[in-house]
N, C-alpha and C positions, 0 to 999 in steps of 0.2 A: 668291461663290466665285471663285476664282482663276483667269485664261485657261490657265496652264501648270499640270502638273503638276510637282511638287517644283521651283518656283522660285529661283533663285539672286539672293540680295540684298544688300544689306550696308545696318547701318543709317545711319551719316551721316559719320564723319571717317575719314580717311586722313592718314598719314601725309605732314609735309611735307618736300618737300627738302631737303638738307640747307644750301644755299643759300639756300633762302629763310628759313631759320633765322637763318643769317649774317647775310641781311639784315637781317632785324627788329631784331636790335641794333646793326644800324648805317644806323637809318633818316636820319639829319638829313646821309645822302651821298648824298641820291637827291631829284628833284622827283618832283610828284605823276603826271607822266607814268611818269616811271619806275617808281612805285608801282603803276597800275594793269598795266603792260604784265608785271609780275612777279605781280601778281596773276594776271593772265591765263595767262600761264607756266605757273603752279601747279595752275590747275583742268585747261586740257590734260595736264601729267604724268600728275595721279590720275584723268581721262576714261583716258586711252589703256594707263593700267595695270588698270582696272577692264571697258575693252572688249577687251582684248587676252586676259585674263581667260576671258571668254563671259560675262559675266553678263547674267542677264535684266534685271536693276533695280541702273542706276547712280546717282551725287551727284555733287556737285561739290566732297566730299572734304573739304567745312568749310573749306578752306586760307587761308579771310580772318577764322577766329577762333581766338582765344588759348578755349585748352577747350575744350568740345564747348558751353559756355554762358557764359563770365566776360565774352566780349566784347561781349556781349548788355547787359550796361551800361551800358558806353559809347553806347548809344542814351536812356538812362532819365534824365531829368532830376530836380532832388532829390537824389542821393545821392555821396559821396567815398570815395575807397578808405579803406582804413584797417586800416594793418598793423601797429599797435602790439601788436594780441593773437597775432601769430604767431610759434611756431617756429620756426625760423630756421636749427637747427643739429640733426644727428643724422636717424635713417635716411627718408627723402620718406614724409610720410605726408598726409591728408586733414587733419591741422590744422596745413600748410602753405599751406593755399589761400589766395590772398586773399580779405577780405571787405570790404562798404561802410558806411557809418554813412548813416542817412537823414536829412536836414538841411532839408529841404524836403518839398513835398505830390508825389505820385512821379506823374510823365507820361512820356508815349511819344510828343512830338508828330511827329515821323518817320517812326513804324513801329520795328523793333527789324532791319532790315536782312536780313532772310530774300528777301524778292521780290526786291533787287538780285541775292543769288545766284543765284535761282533764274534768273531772264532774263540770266545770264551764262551761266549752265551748258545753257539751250535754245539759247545763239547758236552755243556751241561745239561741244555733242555731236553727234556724229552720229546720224543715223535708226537706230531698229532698237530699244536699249535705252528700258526706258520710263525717264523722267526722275524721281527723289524729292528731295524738300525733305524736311528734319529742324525741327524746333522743340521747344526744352526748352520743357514743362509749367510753368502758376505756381507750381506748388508747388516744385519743385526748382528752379527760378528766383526765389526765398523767399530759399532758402538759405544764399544767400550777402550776404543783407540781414541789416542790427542791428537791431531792435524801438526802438521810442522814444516818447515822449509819446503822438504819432502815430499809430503803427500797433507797438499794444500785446504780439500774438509774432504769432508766425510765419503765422498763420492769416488776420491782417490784413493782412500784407504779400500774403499771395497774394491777397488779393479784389482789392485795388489792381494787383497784374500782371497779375489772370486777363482784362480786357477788351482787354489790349496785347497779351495772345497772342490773345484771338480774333480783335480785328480784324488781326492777321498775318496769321491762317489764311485771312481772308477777301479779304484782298487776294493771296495766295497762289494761289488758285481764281480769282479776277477776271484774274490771270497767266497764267493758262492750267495752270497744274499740278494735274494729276491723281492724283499719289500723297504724302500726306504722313505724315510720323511725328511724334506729338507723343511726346516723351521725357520721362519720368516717372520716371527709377531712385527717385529719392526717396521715392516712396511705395510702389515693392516693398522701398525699405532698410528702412523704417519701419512696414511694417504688420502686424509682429509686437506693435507698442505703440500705434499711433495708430488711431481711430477710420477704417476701411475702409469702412466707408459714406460718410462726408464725403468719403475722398478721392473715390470714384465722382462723387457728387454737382460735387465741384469739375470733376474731369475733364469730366461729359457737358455742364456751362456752357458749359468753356473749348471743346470741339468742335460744340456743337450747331448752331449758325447754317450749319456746313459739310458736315454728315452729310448724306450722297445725293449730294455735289457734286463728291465726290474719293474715291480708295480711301485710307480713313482706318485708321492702324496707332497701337501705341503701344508704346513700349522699355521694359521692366520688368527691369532687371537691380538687382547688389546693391553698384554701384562698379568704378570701372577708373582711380584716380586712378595714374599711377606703375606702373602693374601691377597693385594692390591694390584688395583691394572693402572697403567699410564698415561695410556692413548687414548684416543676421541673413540666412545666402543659406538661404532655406526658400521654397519656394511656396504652400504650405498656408495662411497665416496669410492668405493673397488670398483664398482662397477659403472662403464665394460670390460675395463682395461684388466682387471684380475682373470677373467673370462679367456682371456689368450695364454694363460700361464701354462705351458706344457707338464700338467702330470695327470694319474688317470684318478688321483682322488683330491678335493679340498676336503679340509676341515676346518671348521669354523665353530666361536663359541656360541654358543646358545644359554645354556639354562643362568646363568650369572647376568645374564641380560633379560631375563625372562620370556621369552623368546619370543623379543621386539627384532623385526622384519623377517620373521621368519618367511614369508610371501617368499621371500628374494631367495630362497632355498630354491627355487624353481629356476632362477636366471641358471645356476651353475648348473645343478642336473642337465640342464639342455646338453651342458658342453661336459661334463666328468663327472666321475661318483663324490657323493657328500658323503662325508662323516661330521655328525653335529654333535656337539657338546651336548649331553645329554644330564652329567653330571655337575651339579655348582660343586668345585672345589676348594672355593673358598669361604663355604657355609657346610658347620656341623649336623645340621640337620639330613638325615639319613636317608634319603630318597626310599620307597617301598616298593618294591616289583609294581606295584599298581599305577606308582607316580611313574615308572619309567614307561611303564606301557602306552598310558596316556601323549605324553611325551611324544614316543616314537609316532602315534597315533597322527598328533598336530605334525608333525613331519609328514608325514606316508599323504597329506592331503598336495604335496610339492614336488616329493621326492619319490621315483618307485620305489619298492620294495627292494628290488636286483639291482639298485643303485645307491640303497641307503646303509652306512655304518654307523655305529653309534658309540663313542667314547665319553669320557670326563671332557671338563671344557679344554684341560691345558693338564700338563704332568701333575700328577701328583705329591712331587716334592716337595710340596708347603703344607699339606694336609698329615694331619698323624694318623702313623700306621693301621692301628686299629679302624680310625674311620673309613682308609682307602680300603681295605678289608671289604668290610661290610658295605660299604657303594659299590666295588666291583661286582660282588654277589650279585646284590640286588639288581645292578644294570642287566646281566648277564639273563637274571631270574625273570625279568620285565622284556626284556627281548626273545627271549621263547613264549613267554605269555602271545605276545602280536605275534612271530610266524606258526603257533597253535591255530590262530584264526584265520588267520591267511590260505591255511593248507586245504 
């Protein structure tokens, strides 16, 4: 169970400067020094936007990967991009993304680059907020692999990722970090059609080695490529079979759904802490301390208090700087509003 009541979180990316944006496309004007010191840059911005905030549970804002997981390949040996299959032209959607061809037997001899973040983001932060690392699930890190001779669909590519995430996880906890999220949207897009026992099954492999060792979460939303989700946004089709997923928190999206089935908030409290999307991240409209309060309020009628946390629905990497700004406040501002009442 949770030290805080109605904890304030967020689960892994932030939005980057718009500088370092610049930058990225005009990397071959900068040495490797200068690469790191702008890396460094970047995690202080989204540290001191995210403490300035109040949040109980900060990141280090993803700001050294392309997506919330594409750059998680560029660790994978084995595999080449390959954008011949993609659309190119007409409105951003999810079959824009890049994908890779697997050309070789797929290894991780480095690790997948998560604990260099993480021992960035403990050098920097300040004391007080607890520290979280994020890591996309094998399965949604699948996704954006092509099936071949090799690894014949999707389900083989993930047996092949799923021991590169756990030994991350494990070296992660060897780091000293204590809160991590393994992000999974992929199997809340899909388990309106895929077998939700396997996913479980895949999930509690990819986490087991690390349960007891860290406060273990897991991200179940339904896409945020652009703005835009993918998957069938229903919660139902999880359940029961999500309900056995070994971590001590879900989160699940809420407010970009308006929060249709929130009832089912109640199936998972039974069995681990929720944190609810509290924030639509994909709408410029500025939530007010009073909408979040509300909010937290239609939740607390499912969830206790000492089991409820309260985040955006999904990273805020799509969202512009200023707006995540002003919605963390205000989450932050709307969640002391309800534990003033509570007390």
């Amino acid at each position: 169970m949770q030290p805080i009541p109605i904890r304030t979180t967020v689960i892994g990316s932030y939005p980057f400067p718009g500088w370092l944006e610049f930058a990225v496309r005009n990397l071959d004007a900068f040495g490797n020094a200068d690469k790191e010191e702008m890396i460094e840059d970047a995690v202080i911005a989204a540290i001191h936007d995210q403490v300035t905030a109040g949040l109980d549970v900060i990141t280090d804002g993803e700001q050294t990967r392309l997506d919330f997981n594409l750059s998680f390949y560029g660790y994978i040996k084995g595999i080449r991009e390959n954008t011949d299959e993609l659309r190119k032209w007409g409105p951003p959607a999810h079959d824009q993304r890049g994908k890779n061809s697997i050309v070789d037997t797929l290894t991780a001899p480095n690790g997948l680059g998560a604990v260099k973040e993480y021992k960035r983001l403990a050098k920097l932060a300040p004391s007080g907020p607890t520290l979280k690392a994020s890591v996309p699930g094998p399965y949604t890190l699948s996704g954006r692999l092509l099936p071949n001779d090799q690894y014949k669909d999707r389900f083989a590519i993930t047996e092949a990722l799923l021991p590169f995430v756990r030994k991350e996880l494990e070296d992660l906890v060897a780091a000293g970090c204590r809160e991590i999220t393994v992000d999974e949207p992929s199997m809340s897009c899909y388990a309106y059609k895929e077998d939700t026992k396997r996913f479980v099954d895949i999930f509690n492999r990819t986490v087991g080695s690390v349960v007891g060792k860290c406060r273990l979460s897991t991200h179940l939303c339904f896409g945020n490529f652009k703005g835009r989700p993918v998957g069938y946004r229903s919660l139902a089709p999880m359940l029961p079979d999500f309900l056995e997923m070994k971590v001590d928190e879900v989160h699940v999206e809420m407010a970009n759904r308006e929060f249709a089935e929130v009832e089912l908030l109640k199936n998972f409290a039974e069995r681990m802490d929720v944190a609810v999307g509290i924030i639509d991240v994909k709408n410029y409209y500025i939530e007010t301390p009073e909408d979040v309060a509300s909010r937290i309020e239609k939740c607390l009628k499912y969830v206790p208090a000492n089991k409820l946390a309260v985040a955006p629905d999904c990273g805020l990497s799509q969202t512009a700087r200023w707006a995540s700004r002003q919605k963390l406040a205000n989450m932050v501002k709307g969640a002391k509003l309800v534990r003033e009442k509570l007390r």
